[in-house]
N, C-alpha and C positions, 0 to 999 in steps of 0.2 A: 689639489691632490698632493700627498704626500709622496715623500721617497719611497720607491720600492728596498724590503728589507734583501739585502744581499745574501745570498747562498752560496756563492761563488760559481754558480751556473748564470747569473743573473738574477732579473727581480721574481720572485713566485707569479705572478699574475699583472701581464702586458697594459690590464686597465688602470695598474699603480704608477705607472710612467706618467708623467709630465707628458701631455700631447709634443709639447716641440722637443723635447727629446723622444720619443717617439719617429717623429720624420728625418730628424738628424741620425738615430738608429736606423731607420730604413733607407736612407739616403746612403749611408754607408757601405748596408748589405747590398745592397743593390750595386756599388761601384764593385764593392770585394765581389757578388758575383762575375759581374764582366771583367774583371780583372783576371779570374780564376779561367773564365771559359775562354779568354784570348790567351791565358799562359799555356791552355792546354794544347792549343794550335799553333804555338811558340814549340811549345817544346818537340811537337812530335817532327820541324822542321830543323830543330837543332840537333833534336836527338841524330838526326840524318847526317848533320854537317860535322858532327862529333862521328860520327862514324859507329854509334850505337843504336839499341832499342829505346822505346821510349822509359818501359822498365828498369833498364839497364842504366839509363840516365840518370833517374830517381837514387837509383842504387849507390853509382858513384858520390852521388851528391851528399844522400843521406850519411856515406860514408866520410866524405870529405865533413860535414858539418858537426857531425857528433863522434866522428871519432872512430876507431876501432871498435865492433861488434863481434857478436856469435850470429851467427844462421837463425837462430830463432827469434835474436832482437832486430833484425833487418828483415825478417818475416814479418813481424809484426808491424815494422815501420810502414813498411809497404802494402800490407793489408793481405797478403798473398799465401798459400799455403808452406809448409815447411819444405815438400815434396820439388815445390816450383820454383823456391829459393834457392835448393839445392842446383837444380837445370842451372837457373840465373848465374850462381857463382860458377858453377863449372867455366859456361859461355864468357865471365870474367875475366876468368881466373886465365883461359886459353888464348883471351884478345891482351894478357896482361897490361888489365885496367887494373887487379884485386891480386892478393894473394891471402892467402890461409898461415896463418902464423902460430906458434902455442901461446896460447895466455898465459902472461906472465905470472897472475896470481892463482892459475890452476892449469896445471900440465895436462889436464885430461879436454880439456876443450881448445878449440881452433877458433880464434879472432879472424875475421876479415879486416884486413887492410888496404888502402886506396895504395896504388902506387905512383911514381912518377908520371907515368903513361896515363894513369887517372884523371890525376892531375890535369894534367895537358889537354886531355879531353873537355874535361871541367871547365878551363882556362878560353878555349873557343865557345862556347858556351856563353858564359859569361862576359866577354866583349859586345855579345848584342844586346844584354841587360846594362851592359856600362852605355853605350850610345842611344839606348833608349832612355836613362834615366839623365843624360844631359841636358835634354830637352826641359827638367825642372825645374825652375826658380835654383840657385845654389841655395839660397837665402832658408827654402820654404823644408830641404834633404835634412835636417837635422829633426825636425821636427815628425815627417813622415817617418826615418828612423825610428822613433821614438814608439810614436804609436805602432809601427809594424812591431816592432819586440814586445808590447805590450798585447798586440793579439795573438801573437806568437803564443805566448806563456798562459793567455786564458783560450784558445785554442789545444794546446796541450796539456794543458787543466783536464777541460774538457773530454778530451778525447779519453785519458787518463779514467778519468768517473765512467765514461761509456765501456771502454774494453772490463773495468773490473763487475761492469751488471752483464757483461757478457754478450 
């Protein structure tokens, strides 16, 4: 069997794979799901120990990771409506995790920004992904590095092609 032709979704048709890329592809999905459904029962005990919601957590995160937003690109991050975003940053904004700042490149719109306090939230958080991920090979972390930024980015491909078909 030939290589599947690339679309950047992947191959067009699953029976173009190479059987043992095939199982090494589901052997994958299969880990990334359990990975997914134990992070999600991670988070809603961190989001606890952070001293936020589990939304809220996301928020700060997505904030610390990409930087300064508008309300409607952390709408969109989070999948949630504009209405609920808005609650969310209020709730933020009052636990001074975020604050509303003007955009530098347009005075008429308001960036959210992660604060110190964010930070810090973030910062507990993150100590039980650092003692989780000690348990790995040191040897084997540059390599899983590797590959997460590479799903990362056809993950966000992805997503990208789905929100523009709507």
């Amino acid at each position: 069997m030939g290589k599947a032709q690339r679309t950047g979704f992947g191959p067009t048709n699953v029976a173009d794979i190479d059987p043992d890329a095939v199982t090494g592809v589901c052997a994958a999905a299969d880990g990334l799901r359990r990975l997914v459904l134990t992070m999600e029962q991670v988070r809603h005990h961190l989001g606890s120990i952070a001293g936020v919601g589990d939304t809220d957590l996301m928020a700060i995160g997505n904030l610390d990771t990409h930087g300064p937003m508008s309300a409607g690109e952390l709408s969109n991050r989070l999948g949630i409506s504009r209405s609920s975003v808005t609650a969310l940053v209020d709730r933020l904004e009052e636990a001074k995790l975020v604050t509303r700042q003007p955009d530098p490149d347009d005075r008429r719109r308001l960036s959210l920004v992660i604060t110190g306090a964010g930070q810090a939230a973030l910062a507990k958080v993150r100590s039980y992904s650092l003692l989780a991920l000690e348990s790995i090979d040191p040897d084997r972390l540059p390599a899983l590095v590797e590959a997460l930024d590479e799903l990362v980015v056809a993950l966000d491909r992805q997503h990208a092609g789905m929100a523009a078909d709507g």
